[in-house]
C-alpha positions in Angstrom: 21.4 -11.3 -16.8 24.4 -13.2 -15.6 26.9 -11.8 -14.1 30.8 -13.1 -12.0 30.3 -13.0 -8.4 32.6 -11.3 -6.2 36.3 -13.5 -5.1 34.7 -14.3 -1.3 31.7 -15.8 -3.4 33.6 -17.8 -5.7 35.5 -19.4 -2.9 31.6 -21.3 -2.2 31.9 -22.6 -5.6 29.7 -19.9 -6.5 30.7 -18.7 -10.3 27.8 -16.8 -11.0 24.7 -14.2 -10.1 21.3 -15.4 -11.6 19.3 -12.5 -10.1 19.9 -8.8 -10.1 19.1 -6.2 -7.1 15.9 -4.3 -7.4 13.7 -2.0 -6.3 10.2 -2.0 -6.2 9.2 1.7 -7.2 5.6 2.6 -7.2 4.4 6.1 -8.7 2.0 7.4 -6.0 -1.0 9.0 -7.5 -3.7 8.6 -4.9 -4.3 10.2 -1.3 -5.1 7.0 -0.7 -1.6 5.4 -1.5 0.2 8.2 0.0 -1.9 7.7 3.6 -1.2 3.6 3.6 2.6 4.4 3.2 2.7 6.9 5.7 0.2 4.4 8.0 3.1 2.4 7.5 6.2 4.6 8.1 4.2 5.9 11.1 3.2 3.2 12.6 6.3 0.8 12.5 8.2 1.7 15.2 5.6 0.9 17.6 4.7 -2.5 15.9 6.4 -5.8 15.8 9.8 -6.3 16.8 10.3 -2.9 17.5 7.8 -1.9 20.0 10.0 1.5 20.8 6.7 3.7 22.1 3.3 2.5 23.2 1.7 5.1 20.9 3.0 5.8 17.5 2.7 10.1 18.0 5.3 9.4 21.0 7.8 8.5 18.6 10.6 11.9 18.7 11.9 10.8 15.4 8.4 10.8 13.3 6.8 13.2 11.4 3.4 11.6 12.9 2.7 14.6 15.3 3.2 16.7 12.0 0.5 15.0 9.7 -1.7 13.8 12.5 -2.1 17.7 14.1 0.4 20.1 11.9 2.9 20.1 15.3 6.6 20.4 14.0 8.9 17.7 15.5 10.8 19.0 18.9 14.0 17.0 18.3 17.7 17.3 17.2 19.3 14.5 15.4 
C-alpha cells in the first residue's frame, strides 16, 4: 500500500511510502518459546553494547532474580 509521506519527507523528493510499519507478533505456545524470550529479555542488559552488570541476576531492573529463584525485585522505579 502506498501512501504520501509526511511535508519534511517530501522536501527529499520523496513523494511516497512503499513499505508499512510492522510488527512481528508470535503466539507463544511452548515453555520452550516462552524461556528463549525471557533468555533474551534477561540476558541483554549484560550482553553487547550494553554490558550494564557482569552477571545478568545483578541487574535491579529485571525480573531474572524472580524466575531464576522466585525473589521479588528490591527496587523502586
Amino acid at each position: 500500500m502506498s501512501d504520501s509521506v509526511n511535508p519534511s519527507e517530501s522536501q527529499r523528493t520523496k513523494k511516497h511510502e512503499v513499505f508499512e510499519d510492522s510488527f512481528d507478533c508470535k503466539e507463544i505456545i511452548t515453555e520452550k518459546f516462552v524461556r528463549q524470550k525471557l533468555n533474551y529479555i534477561h540476558k541483554s542488559p549484560v550482553s553487547g553494547k550494553w554490558k550494564l552488570v557482569e552477571h545478568y541476576l545483578d541487574y535491579k531492573y529485571s525480573s531474572a532474580g524472580f524466575y531464576d529463584s522466585g525473589e521479588k525485585a528490591n527496587c523502586k522505579l
